[in-house]
Structure formats: C-alpha cells, structure tokens
C-alpha positions in Angstrom: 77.2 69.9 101.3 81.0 69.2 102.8 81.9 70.7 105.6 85.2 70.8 106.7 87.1 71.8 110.3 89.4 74.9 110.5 92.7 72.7 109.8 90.8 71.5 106.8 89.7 74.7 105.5 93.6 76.0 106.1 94.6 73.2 103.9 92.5 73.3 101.2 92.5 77.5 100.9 96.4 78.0 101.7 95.4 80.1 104.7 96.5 79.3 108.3 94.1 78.7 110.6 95.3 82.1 112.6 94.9 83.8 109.4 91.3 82.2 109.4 90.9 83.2 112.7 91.6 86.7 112.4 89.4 86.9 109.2 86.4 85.6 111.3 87.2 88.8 113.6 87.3 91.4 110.8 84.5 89.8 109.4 85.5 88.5 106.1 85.0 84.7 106.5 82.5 83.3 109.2 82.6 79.9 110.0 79.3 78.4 109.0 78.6 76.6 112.3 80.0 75.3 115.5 80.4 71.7 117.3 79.4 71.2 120.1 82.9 71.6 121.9 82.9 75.0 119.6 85.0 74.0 116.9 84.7 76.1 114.2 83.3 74.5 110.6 83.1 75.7 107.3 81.2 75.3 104.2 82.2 74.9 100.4 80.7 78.5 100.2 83.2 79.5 102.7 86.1 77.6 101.1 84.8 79.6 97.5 84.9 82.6 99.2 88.1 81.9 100.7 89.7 81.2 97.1 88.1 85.0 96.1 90.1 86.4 99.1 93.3 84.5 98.3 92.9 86.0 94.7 92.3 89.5 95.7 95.3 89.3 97.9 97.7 87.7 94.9 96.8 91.1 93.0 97.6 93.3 95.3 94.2 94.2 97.3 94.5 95.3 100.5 92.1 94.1 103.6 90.4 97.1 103.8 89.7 96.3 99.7 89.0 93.0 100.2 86.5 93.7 103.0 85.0 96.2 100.6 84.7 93.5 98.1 83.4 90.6 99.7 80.5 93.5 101.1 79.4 93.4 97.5 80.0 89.7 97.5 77.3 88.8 99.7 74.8 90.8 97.1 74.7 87.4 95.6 74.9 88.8 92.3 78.1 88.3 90.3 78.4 91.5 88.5 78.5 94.1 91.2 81.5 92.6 92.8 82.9 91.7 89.1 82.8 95.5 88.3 84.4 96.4 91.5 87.4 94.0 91.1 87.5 95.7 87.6 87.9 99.4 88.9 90.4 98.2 92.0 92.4 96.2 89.6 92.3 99.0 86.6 93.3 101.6 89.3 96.2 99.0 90.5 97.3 99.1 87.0 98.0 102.9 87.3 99.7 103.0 90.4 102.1 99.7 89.3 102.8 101.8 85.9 103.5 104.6 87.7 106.1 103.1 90.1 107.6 101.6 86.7 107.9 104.9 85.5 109.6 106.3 88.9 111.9 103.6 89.3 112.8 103.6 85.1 113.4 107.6 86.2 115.2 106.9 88.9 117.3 104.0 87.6 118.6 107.0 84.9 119.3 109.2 87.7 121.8 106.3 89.1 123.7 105.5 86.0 124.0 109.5 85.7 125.6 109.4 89.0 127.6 105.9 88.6 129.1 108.0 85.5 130.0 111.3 87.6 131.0 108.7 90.2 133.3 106.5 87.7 135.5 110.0 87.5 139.1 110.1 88.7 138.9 111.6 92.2 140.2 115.3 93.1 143.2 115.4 95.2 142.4 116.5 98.7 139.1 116.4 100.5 135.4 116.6 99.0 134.7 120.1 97.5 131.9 121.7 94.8 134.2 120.6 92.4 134.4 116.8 92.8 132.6 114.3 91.6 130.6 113.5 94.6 129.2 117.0 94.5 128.6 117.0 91.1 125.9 114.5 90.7 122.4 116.0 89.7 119.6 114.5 92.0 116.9 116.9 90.8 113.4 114.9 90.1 111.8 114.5 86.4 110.0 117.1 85.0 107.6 114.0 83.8 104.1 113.0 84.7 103.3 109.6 85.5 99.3 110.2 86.3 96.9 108.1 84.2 94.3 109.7 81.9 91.6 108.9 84.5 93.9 110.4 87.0 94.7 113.2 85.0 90.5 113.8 85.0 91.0 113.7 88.9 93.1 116.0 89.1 91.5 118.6 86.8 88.1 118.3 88.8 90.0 119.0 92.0 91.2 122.2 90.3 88.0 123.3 89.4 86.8 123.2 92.9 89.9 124.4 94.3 89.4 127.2 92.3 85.8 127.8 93.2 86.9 128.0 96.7 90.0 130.6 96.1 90.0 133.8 97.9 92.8 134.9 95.9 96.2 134.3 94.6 100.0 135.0 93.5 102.0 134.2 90.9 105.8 134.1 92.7 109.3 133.5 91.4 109.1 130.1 91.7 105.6 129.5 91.5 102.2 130.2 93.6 100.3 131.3 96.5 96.8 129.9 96.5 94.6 131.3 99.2 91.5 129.6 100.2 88.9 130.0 103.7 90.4 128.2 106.6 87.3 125.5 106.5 87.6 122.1 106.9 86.1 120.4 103.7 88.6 123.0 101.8 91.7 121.6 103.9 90.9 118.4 103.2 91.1 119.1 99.6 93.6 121.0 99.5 95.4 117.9 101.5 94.1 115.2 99.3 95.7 117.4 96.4 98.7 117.5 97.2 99.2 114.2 98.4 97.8 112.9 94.6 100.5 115.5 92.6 103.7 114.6 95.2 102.4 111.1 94.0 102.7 111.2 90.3 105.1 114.8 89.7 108.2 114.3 92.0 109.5 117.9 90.7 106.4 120.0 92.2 107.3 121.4 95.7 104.2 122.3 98.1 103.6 123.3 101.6 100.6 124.4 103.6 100.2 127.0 106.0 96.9 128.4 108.2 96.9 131.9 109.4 94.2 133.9 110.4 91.6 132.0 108.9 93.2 131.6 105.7 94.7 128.5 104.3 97.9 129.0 101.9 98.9 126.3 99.8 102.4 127.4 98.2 103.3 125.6 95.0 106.3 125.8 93.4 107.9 124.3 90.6 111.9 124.4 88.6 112.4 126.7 86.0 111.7 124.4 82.9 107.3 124.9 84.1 107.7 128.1 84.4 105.2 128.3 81.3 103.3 125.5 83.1 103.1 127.8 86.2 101.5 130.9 83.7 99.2 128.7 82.1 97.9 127.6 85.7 98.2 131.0 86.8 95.6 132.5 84.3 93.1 129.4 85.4 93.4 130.4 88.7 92.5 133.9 87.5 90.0 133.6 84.9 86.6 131.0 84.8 87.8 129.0 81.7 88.0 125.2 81.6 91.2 123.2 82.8 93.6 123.6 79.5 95.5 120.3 78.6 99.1 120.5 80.5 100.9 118.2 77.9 101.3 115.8 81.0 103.0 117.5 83.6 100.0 117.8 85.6 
C-alpha cells in the first residue's frame, strides 16, 4: 500500500493541505497514521475517498451532505452510499430546474421592463404615468415544484389540516388557525418556507396570540379559484385535489 505525506495527498487530490486539514477536524478524511515528528500520512483509501469528496463537491453537495455521505461510506458497501448520491443528486436536479425556471421568469419580467423602459420619457419629473412607474414587477402565477415536491407539499397539507382549529376564507385569501405547539410551528414554518421557494406569487405571514398560531395566506386575484378549491380541503376530509401546478 502507498502512502503519501499531506503535500502529496494535496497534489494528487486537488485539495490544499489546509483544506485537508480542516476535513480531518470535521471528520471527513483522517489521516491514516502519523510519523514520528507527527506528520500526518495518508493512504490510497484516503486518496479514493478524497476523489468521492472532490466529486460530491463538483455537483453541488454541501459539507454537511458530504459528511452525511461519506457516514454511509464507511458501511463498506457500495450501494447504500450509491443510493444516497442518487436522491441528493435527483433532488439537486429540482432545485437547479427550478432556479431555471425563476430566472427564465424573471428574465421576461426584464425585457417587459427594458420595453416600458425604451419609451420616450414624460416631460417633467417621475409620476404614475411615466414609464418608470409603469413597469409590472408582480411574480408568476407559475409553479416550479417537482412532482416529488408537489407530493411533499400535499402531505404537509394533510397534517396541517389535521391540526387546524379552524379557518377563514378572506378577500385575498386565508386564515389558518392551528394550537400554539411547537411541532405544529415548525410545520407550519417548514411550509411556508418550501411554497415562498417554488410559488413567488403566494404571500404568507405568521402570527401567535393567545395560544393560537395564524398562518395568513394570501394570493392575486387570478387563484382566486385556487384559494376556493383549498378552502373546501381545509373544510371538508377529502384528499388533496390536483392544483394544475400552482401549488
């Protein structure tokens, strides 16, 4: 077996020896002995598993991923940590596609205001009527949540709604009402954070008051229908309907 000092390994795996360093504290790479003077040395298992790390981090996985990863890793057994890179990497997918989908949304926003913008000015200072007040900034009614997500999202409905203590149907949307406990907020929490990340045009906010948690959820006037249809699942004990993907 080779073995090989830190400025060795650094070479041969494209990491610096601080970044080897620092994955020796976090616990991802250990050096698989010491010299005498306490010089660190590595293994060709080491380099190997330095090559898996330097691969998760080219797609995208974060420490905290790869740490989870390399946990699996040490199972000795391929196909664990084969179907875990398979569900980070499929979930990666979904999150690139849907910043392709925000950024294609907002790039049409921009060439709608680059046209507004391109109008001859009004004479005399900014008003509603120029063309700097004119351009429309509202977000997409679109959905850009995976199928899988979209399944996520309707099981945290259903237990949302198990947990209601009542609600509203408002102008401009809804007023869920739920027991001010903490597994609840943190649903609620984890919620919201998911829709803001995939439906720019739903508004929320979260208030607690005497022991009752309000999540108020509001939406533009083209789900208004949306809003109904969610409305009688809130009321009634009927599966999740389909929400053509605005959900």
């Amino acid at each position: 077996m080779s073995t090989f000092t830190i400025g060795e390994a650094a070479e041969r795996s494209g990491f610096s020896a601080t970044a080897l360093r620092y994955y020796e504290d976090i616990g991802l790479v250990v050096p698989t002995s010491r010299t005498d003077a306490g010089y660190r040395i590595y293994d060709d298992a080491a380099l190997t598993r330095l090559s898996f790390i330097a691969r998760a981090k080219q797609l995208g996985c974060s420490l905290d991923e790869i740490t989870d990863l390399v946990t699996v890793w040490d199972g000795e057994r391929c196909g664990p940590v084969q179907r875990r890179f398979h569900e980070l990497v499929t979930a990666k997918i979904s999150a690139a596609q849907r910043q392709i989908d925000e950024l294609n949304a907002l790039v049409g926003q921009l060439h709608d205001a680059a046209a507004h913008l391109d109008r001859p000015p009004t004479d005399g200072p900014c008003s509603a009527a120029c063309a700097c007040m004119a351009v429309d900034a509202t977000a997409p009614v679109a959905c850009t949540a995976s199928g899988a997500e979209l399944a996520v999202r309707t099981e945290q409905l259903e237990r949302m709604r198990a947990d209601l203590d009542g609600f509203e149907r408002t102008a401009h949307g809804l007023l869920l009402h739920f027991p001010d406990r903490t597994d609840i907020a943190s649903e609620v929490r984890r919620f919201v954070a998911d829709e803001q990340g995939c439906c720019a045009f739903w508004d929320f906010a979260t208030t607690t008051q005497e022991g009752i948690i309000t999540l108020r959820w509001d939406g533009p006037a083209e789900v208004d229908e949306l809003l109904d249809r969610l409305a009688d699942f809130f009321a009634g004990d009927q599966p999740m309907p389909a929400m053509d993907g605005l959900l």
